[in-house]
C-alpha positions in Angstrom: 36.0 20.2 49.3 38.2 21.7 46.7 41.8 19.8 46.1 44.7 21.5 47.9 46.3 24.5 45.7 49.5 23.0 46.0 49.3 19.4 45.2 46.6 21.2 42.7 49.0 23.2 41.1 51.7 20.4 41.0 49.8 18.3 38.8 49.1 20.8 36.3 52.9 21.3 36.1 53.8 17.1 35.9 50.5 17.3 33.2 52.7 19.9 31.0 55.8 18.6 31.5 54.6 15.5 30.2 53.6 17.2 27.3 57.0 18.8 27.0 59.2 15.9 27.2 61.1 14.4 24.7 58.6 11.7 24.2 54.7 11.1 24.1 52.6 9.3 26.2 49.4 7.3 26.2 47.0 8.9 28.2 43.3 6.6 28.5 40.4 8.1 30.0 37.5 7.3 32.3 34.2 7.5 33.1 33.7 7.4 36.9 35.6 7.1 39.8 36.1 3.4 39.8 37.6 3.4 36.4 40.0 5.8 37.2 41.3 4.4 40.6 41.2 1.2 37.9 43.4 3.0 35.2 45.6 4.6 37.5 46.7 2.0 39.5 48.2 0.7 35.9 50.8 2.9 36.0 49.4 5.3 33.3 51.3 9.3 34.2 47.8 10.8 33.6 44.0 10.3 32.7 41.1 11.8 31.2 37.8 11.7 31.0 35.1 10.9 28.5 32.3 12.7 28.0 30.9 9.6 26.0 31.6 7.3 29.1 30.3 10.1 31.3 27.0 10.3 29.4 26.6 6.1 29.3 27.1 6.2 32.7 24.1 8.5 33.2 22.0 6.4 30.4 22.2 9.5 28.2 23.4 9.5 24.3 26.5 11.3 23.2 27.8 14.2 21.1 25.4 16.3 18.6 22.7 15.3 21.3 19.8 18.9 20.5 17.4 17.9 23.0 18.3 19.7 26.3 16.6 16.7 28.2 18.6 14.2 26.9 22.1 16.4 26.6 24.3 15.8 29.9 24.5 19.4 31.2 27.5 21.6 32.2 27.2 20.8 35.9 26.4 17.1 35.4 29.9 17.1 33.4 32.0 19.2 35.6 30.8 17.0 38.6 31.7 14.0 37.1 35.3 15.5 36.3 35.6 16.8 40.0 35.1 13.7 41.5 37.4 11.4 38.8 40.1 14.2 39.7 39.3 14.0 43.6 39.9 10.2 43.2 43.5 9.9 41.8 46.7 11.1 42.5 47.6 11.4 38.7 46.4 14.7 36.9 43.5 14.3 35.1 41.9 16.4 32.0 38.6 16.9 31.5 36.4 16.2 28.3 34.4 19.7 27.9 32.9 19.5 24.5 32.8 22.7 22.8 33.0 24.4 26.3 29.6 24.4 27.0 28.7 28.3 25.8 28.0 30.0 22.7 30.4 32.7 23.9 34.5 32.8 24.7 33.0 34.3 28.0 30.6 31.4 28.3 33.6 29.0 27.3 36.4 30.5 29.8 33.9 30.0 32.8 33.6 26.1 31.6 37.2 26.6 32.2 37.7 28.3 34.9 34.7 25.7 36.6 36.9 23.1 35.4 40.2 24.2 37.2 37.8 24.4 39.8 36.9 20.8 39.9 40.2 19.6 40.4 41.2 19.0 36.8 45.0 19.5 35.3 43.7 20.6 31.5 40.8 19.8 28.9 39.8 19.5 25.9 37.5 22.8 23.8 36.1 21.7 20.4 35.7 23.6 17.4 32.6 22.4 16.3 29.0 24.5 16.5 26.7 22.5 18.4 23.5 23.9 17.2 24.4 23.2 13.7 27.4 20.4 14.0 29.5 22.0 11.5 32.8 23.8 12.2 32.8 27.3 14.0 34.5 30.1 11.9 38.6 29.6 12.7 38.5 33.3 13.9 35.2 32.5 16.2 36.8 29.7 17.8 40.1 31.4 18.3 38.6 33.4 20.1 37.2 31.2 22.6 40.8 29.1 22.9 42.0 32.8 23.7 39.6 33.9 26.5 40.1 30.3 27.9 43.6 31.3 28.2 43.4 34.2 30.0 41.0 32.7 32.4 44.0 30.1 33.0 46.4 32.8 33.5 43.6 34.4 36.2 43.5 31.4 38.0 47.1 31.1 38.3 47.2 27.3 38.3 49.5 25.6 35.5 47.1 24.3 32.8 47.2 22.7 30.1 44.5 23.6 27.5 44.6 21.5 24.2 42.6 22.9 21.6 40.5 20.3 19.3 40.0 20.5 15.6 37.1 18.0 14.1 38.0 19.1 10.3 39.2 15.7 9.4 36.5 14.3 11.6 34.0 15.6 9.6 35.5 13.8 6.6 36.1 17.5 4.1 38.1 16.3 1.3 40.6 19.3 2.5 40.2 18.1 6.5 44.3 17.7 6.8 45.2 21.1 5.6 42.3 22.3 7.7 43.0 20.5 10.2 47.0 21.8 10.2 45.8 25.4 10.0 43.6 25.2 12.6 45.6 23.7 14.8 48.8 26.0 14.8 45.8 29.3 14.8 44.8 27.4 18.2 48.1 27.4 19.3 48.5 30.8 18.8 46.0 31.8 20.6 47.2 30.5 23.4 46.8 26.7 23.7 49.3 23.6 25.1 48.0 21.2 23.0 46.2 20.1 19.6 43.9 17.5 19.4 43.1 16.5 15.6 40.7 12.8 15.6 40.0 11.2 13.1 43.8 10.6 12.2 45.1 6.9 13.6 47.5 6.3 11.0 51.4 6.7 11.2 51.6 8.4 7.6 49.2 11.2 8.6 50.1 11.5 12.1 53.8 12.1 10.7 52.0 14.9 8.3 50.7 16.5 11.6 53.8 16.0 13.9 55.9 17.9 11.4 53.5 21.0 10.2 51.8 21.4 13.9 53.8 23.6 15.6 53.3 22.0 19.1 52.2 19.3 20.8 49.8 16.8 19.1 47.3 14.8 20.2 45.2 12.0 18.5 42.9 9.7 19.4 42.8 5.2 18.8 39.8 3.2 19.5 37.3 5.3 17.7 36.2 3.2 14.7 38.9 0.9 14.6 41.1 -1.1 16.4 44.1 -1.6 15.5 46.0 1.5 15.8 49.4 1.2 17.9 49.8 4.3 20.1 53.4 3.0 20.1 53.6 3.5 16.5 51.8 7.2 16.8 54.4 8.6 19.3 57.5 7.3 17.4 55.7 9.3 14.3 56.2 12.3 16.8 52.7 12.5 18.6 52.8 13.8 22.3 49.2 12.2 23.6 47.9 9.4 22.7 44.2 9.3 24.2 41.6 6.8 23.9 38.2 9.0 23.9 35.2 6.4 25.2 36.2 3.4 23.4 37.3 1.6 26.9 33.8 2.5 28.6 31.9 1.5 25.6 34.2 -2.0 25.7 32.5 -2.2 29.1 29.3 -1.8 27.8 29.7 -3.8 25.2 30.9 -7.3 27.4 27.7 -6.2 29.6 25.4 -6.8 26.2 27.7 -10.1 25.3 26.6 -11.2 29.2 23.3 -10.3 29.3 22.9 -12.3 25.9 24.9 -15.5 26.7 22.9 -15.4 30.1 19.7 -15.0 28.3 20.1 -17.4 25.5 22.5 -20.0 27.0 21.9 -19.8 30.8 26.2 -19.9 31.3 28.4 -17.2 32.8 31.5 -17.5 30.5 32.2 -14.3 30.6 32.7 -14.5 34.1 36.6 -15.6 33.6 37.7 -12.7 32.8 36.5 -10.5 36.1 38.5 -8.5 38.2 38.5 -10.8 41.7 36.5 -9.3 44.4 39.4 -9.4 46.9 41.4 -7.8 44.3 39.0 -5.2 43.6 38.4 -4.9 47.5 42.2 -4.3 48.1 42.4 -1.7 45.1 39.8 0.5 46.4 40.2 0.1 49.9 44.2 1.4 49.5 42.7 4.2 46.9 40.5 5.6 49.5 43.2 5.5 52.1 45.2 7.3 50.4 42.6 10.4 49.9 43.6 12.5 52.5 47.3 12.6 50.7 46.6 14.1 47.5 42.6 15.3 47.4 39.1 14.7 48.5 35.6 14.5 46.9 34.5 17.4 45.3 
C-alpha cells in the first residue's frame, strides 16, 4: 500500500527544510526495517539507507559488483527502501547508486520508483558502473537534470542530492573536481551535494565555502574518528554515515561467532539490546503504523 500523499509530501518538505536550516544535521542510515525503527527512535530528524547494508543483508557484495547474479537489482533495492520508509515516521532517503540506468530516462524512473516507495530524497552517483571511472560531467548532468523533472512531475517535495566520487577515486585534482562537479549538479537542478572521501574539517571547510549549496559528507568509511560535530560547525548540512553502522553489526556477529567458537563464552552478550526492551520498541513502532504509513 503506497504512504498517504499528504503525510508523503510532508516529509519531503521537513527533509528540505532540514537541509535549509541554519545548521546541519547527522543523518545515519539503515539497512532494514528493524534498524530503522532502531535509529529512529534515537531521536535522529531523518534516515537513510545503505545500499551496502541493504546488499549484506541479502548476503550479496557491494559497489562495482559486474556480475548481474551477484549485483542487488533495482527492484530488490527499491523494495528494501519502500519498506524502511513504510516503517518510520521520519523521512527517509534512499541509497540508489548511479540510478540504476545507463540513460537520464533510465535514471528518472529509479527516481520517480523511488518517490514511489515512500522515500523523501536520494542519492545519484556519478560514477560509470561498467567501467568504475567517472561519467563525463555533461553525461551526468544530464541525468541529475531528467531526475529533476521527474520530481517536478510527481509533484511531491524532494530532495535529490547529487554525488560526486572524484575525491573518492583518489585523482590528485579530486577537490577541484570534486567543487566543479558539484555546483554543475546543482545547477542542474539538485538539493544537495554529496562529495566522500572528505572527513576532515580543513577540506570540508574548502567545500562548504566554494559549493554553492548544501553539502553533504560522509564519516565511518575508512576511519573512525571523524566528528560530525566538527563537520557541521565547518559548514556541512548532512552528515551521513553510509554502511559503516551495518557492517559494525556484522562485524560484533564475526567477534561472537569467534569468541563462541574458540572460547565457548558469550561476552559479547552484555552489550545487547534487552528482549523486553526490544519487544516494547517494536510493538509501539508497529502501533503506530496506521498514523504515518504502511508496508509497501
Amino acid at each position: 500500500m503506497e504512504l498517504s500523499m499528504s503525510r508523503e509530501g510532508g516529509r519531503g518538505r521537513a527533509f528540505l527544510d532540514l537541509h535549509r536550516a541554519e545548521r546541519g544535521f547527522v543523518m545515519p542510515n539503515a539497512w532494514d526495517i528493524g534498524s530503522a525503527i532502531v535509529l529512529a527512535s534515537e531521536g535522529f530528524a531523518a534516515i537513510g539507507t545503505t545500499s551496502a547494508g541493504i546488499a549484506f543483508s541479502l548476503g550479496r557484495p557491494d559497489y562495482d559488483v559486474r556480475d548481474p547474479q551477484l549485483a542487488v537489482s533495482r527492484s530488490e533495492m527499491l523494495d528494501a527502501v519502500g519498506r524502511i520508509a513504510g516503517a518510520v515516521a521520519v523521512p527517509v532517503s534512499a541509497d540508489l547508486e548511479a540510478g540504476y540506468g545507463d540513460t537520464p530516462e533510465e535514471v528518472a524512473q529509479t527516481v520517480g520508483l523511488a518517490i514511489a516507495a515512500g522515500s523523501a530524497g536520494c542519492n545519484i552517483e556519478d560514477v560509470d558502473r561498467a567501467t568504475g571511472h567517472l561519467l563525463d560531467v555533461d553525461a551526468a548532468a544530464d541525468r541529475i537534470a531528467a531526475s529533476r523533472q521527474a520530481i517536478d512531475r510527481s509533484g511531491r517535495t524532494f530532495v535529490l542530492n547529487a554525488r560526486t566520487d572524484a575525491v573518492l577515486l583518489g585523482s590528485a585534482v579530486g577537490m577541484r573536481v570534486a567543487i566543479e562537479r558539484a555546483n554543475r549538479y546543482l545547477e542542474a537542478g539538485a538539493d544537495c551535494v554529496f562529495t566522500p572521501g572528505v572527513a576532515d574539517v580543513a577540506r570540508a571547510q574548502v567545500l562548504a565555502r566554494e559549493i554553492a549549496g548544501p553539502v553533504n559528507l560522509v564519516i565511518g568509511l575508512n576511519e573512525a574518528a571523524s566528528s560530525a560535530t566538527a563537520l557541521i560547525d565547518a559548514g556541512v548540512k548532512r552528515i551521513s554515515v553510509g554502511g559503516s553502522i551495518a557492517r559494525a553489526a556484522l562485524g560484533l556477529v564475526r567477534q561472537s561467532a569467534r569468541e563462541l567458537r574458540d572460547h565457548g563464552t558469550v561476552s559479547y552478550a552484555a552489550g545487547q539490546i534487552p528482549q523486553s526492551e526490544l519487544n516494547a520498541l517494536f510493538k509501539a513502532a508497529w502501533r503506530s503504523r496506521d498514523g504515518f504509513g504502511s508496508t509497501v
